[in-house]
C-alpha positions in Angstrom: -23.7 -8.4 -4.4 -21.7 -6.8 -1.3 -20.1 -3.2 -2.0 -17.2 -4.9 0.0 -17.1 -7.7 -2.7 -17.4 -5.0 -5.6 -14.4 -3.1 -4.2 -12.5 -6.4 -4.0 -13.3 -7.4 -7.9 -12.1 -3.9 -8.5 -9.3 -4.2 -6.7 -8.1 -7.7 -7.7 -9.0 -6.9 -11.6 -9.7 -3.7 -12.5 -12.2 -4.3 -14.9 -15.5 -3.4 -13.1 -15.6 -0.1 -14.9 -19.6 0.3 -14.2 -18.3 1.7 -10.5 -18.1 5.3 -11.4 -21.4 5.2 -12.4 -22.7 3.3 -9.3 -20.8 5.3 -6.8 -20.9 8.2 -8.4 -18.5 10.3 -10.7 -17.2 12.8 -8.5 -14.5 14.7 -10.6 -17.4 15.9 -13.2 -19.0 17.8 -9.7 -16.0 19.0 -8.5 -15.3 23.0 -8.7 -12.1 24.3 -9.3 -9.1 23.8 -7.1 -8.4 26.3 -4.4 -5.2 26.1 -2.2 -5.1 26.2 1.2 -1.5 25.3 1.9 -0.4 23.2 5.4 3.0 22.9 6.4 4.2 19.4 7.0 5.7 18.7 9.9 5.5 15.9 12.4 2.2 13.9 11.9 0.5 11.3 9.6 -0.1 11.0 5.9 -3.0 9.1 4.5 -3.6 8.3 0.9 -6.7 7.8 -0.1 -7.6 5.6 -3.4 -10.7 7.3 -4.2 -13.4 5.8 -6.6 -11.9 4.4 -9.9 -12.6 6.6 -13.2 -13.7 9.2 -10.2 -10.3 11.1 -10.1 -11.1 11.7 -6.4 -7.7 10.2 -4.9 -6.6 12.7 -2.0 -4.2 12.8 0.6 -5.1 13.4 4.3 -2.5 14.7 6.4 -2.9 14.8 10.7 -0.7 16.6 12.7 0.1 14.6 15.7 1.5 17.6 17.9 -1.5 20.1 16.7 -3.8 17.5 15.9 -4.9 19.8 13.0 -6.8 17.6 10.0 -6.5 18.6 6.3 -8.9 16.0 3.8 -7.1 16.8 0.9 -2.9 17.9 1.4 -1.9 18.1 -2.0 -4.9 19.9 -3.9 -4.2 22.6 -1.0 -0.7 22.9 -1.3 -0.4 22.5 -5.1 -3.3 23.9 -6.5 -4.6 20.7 -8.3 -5.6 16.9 -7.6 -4.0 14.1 -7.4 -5.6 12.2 -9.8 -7.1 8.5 -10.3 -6.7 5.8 -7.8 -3.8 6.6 -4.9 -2.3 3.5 -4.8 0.7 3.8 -2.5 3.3 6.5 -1.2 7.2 6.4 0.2 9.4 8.7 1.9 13.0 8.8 -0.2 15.8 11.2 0.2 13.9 14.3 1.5 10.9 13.4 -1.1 7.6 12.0 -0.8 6.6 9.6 -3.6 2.8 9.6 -4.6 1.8 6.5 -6.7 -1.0 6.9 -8.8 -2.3 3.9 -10.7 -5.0 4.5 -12.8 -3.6 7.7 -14.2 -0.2 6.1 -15.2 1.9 8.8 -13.2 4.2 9.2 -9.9 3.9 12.6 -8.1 6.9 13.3 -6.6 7.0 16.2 -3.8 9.0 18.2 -1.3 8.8 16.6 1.9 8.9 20.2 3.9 6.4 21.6 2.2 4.4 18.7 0.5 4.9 20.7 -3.1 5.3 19.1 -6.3 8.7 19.0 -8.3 8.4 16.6 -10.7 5.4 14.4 -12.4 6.8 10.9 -13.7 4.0 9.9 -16.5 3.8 7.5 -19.5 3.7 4.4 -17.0 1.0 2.2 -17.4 -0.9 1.4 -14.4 1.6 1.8 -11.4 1.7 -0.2 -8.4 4.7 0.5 -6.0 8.4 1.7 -6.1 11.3 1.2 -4.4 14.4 2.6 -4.7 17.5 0.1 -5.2 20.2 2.0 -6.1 21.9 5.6 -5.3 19.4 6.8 -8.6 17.7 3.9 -9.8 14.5 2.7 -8.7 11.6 -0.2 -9.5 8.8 0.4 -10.3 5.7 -2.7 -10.5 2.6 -2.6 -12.9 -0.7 -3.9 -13.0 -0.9 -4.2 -16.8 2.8 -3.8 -18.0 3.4 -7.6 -17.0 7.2 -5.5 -16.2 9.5 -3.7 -13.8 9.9 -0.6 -15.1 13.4 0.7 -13.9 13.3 4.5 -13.3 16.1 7.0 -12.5 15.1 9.0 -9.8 16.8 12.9 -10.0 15.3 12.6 -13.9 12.1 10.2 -13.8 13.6 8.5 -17.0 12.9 5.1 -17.6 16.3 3.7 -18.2 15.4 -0.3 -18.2 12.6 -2.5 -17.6 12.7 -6.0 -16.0 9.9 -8.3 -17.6 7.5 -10.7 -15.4 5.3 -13.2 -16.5 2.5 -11.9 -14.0 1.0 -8.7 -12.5 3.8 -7.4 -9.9 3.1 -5.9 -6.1 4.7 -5.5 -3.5 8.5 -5.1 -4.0 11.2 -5.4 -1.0 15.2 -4.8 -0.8 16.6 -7.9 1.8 19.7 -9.1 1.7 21.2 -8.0 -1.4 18.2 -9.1 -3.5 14.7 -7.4 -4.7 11.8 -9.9 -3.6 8.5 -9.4 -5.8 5.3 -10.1 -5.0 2.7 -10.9 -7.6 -1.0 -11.7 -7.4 -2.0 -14.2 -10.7 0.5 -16.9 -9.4 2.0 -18.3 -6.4 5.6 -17.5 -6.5 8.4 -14.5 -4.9 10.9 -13.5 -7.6 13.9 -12.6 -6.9 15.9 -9.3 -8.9 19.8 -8.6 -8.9 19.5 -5.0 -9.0 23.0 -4.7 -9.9 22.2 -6.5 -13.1 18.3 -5.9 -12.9 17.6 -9.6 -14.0 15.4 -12.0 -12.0 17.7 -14.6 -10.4 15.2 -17.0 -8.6 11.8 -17.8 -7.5 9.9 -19.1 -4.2 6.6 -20.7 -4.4 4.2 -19.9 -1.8 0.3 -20.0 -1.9 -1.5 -18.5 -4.2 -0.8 -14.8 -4.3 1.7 -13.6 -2.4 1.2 -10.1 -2.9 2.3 -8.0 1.1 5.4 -8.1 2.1 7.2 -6.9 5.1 11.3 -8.2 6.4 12.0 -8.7 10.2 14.9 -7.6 12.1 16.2 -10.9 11.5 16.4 -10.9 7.5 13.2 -13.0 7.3 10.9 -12.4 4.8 6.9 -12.5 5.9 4.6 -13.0 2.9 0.6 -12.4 3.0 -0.6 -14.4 0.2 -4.5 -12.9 -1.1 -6.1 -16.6 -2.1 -7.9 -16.9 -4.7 -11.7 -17.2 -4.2 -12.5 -18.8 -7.8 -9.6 -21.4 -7.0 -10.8 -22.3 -3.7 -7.3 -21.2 -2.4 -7.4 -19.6 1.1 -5.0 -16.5 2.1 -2.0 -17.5 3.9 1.2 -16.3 5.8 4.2 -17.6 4.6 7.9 -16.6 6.5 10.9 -17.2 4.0 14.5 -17.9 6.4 17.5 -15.8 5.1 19.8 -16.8 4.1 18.5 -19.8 2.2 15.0 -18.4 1.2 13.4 -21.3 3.1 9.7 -20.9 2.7 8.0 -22.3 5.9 3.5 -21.6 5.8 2.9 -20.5 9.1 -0.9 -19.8 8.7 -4.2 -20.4 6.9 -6.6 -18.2 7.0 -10.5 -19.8 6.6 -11.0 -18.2 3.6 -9.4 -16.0 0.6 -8.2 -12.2 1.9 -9.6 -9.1 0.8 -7.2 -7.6 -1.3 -6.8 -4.6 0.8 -4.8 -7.0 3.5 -1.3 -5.5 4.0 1.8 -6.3 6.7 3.3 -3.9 8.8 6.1 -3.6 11.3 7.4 -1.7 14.2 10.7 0.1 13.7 12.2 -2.2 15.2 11.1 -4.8 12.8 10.5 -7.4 16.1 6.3 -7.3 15.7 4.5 -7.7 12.8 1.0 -6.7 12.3 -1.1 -8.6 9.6 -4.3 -7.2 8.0 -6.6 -10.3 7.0 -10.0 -9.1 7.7 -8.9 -9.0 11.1 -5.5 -7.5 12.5 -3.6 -9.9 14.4 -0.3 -8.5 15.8 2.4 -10.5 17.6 6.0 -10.6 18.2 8.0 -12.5 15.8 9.7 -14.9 18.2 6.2 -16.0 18.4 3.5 -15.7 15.7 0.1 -15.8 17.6 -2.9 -15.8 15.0 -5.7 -17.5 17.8 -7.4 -14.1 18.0 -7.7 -10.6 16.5 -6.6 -7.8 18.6 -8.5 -5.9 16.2 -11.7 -7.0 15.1 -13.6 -6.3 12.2 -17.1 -6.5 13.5 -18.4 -5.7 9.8 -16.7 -3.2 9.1 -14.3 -2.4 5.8 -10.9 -2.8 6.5 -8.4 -1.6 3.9 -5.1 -0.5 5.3 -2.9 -0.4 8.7 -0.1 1.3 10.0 2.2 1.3 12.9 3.8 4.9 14.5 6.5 3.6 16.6 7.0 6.9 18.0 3.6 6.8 19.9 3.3 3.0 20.0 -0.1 3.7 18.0 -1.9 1.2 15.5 -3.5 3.0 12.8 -6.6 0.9 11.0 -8.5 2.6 8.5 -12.3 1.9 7.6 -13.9 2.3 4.0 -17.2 1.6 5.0 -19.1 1.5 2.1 -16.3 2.5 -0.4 -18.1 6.0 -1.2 -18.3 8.0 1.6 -15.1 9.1 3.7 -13.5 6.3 5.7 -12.3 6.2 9.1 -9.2 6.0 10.8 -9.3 4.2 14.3 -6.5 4.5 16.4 -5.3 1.8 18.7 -2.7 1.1 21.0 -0.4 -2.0 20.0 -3.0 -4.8 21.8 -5.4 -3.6 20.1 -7.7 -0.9 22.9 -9.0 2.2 20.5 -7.8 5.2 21.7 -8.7 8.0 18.5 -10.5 8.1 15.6 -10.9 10.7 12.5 -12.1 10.5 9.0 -9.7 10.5 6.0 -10.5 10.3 2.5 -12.7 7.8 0.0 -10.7 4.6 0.8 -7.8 5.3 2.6 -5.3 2.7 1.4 -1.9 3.4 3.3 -0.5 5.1 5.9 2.8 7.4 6.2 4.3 8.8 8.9 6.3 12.1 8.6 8.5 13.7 11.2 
């Protein structure tokens, strides 16, 4: 059995909690924090999931002026780690948001100087957040089977929205909250003025990235399901009538670190599915790669429209520190550096 297909069950489920063991428990070998603070400035934020039950989630931070490299931002500028499993991170209001799943918490920071303010705990395993109100926010769960509704100047939970299934990706579009899951094949919709699930869209199997054009389309990556025989797929739903049209199918289920991305502009989209295939979307292209894979890990991409640069990040074998490779938008590698074990999503700061 692959490490690749190890992380994937661990990803997907959660439940292979022999990994610490196999890759190697790194928080009981760790010596006590020491900071070296970095101010943040213009430049590149990577979090890194680290190894589940390891505690080894960092964040890796790049100046793109300086081109200075710290492995781990927040340990040096706060004086302790992040925690279990770095699962995904947002820029809101002059705050950064740091989603931690395994440890049931959201570390919420300064954006100037990357310094916590506030820990948001008691959550139960954490996926992403997105605010939808002047002080409300969602929150989706692996376990919970909920969206737990949190006010953001407190980190109360003030509401929770419940979901038959595992909830991912979230997305504000037109007035509505769309929700990914994973253990089904169907997009909810939310009110967030009422915070009560209005509608839902069947895809594939799923549909767990999402990512809205300049047009108020919605793009869907659906994950598959290898034990169904179901194979990953890109759906686009039409505003205004949440027309859901399948535009690709992929050979065979995705890894479940496949993600979408935009430009700024919101007219290219970029599709991790083993591959990267980027194209306009006046004219979704996926004949060939402009990244290939070639063997190695991929688990995240991102897309700095102020350099025109496509960041792809490596986990090679899911233990050791990945690698960030960074192309220009047809895909020629220009860079490369090393982040963190698993880097799992890019954010770019100015």
């Amino acid at each position: 059995m692959s490490l690749y297909y190890l992380w994937i069950m661990y990803k997907k489920f959660h439940y292979l909690l022999f990994l610490p063991i196999f890759f190697g428990i790194q928080s009981c070998e760790k010596e006590s924090a020491v900071s070296t603070q970095i101010a943040v400035s213009k430049g590149v934020l990577i979090l890194n999931e680290g190894n589940f039950m390891g505690g080894n989630a960092t964040v890796t931070y790049r100046d793109l002026i300086s081109g200075e490299l710290s492995s781990d931002l927040f340990q040096g500028n706060n004086g302790f780690y992040l925690g279990d499993v770095g699962q995904s991170l947002l820029q809101l209001d002059g705050k950064i948001y740091l989603v931690v799943n395994n440890s049931g918490k959201i570390e919420v920071l300064n954006s100037s100087d990357f310094k916590s303010v506030m820990t948001i705990q008691g959550l139960n395993s954490p996926r992403y957040l997105l605010k939808v109100g002047t002080d409300k926010a969602y929150v989706t769960d692996l376990y919970a089977k909920k969206i737990t509704i949190l006010k953001l100047s407190t980190g109360a939970k003030i509401g929770e929205i419940p979901l038959p299934y595992w909830s991912e990706e979230l997305l504000l579009l037109n007035g509505k909250v769309y929700i990914g899951t994973v253990e089904n094949d169907k997009v909810y919709l939310v009110d967030p003025v009422s915070d009560a699930i209005t509608d839902s869209i069947q895809t594939a199997f799923s549909p767990g990235s999402l990512a809205a054009d300049k047009e108020g389309n919605l793009w869907v990556l659906c994950y598959g399901s290898e034990t169904a025989s179901q194979n990953g797929s890109v759906y686009k739903i039409t505003a205004p009538g949440n027309s859901a049209s399948l535009l690709h199918n992929f050979q065979v289920p995705l890894p479940y670190g496949s993600m979408l991305t935009t430009n700024r502009l919101s007219d290219s989209l970029f599709v991790l599915a083993s591959d990267v295939y980027g194209f306009p979307i006046s004219n979704p292209n996926f004949s060939s790669p402009i990244v290939e894979r070639n063997g190695r890990n991929l688990t995240a991409i991102g897309y700095d429209s102020n350099s025109f640069r496509l960041y792809v990040a490596d986990s090679k074998d899911f233990n050791q520190k990945g690698e960030i490779f960074v192309h220009k938008p047809e895909g020629v590698a220009v860079d490369s550096f090393l982040a963190g074990v698993i880097p799992g999503m890019f954010l770019f700061v100015e």
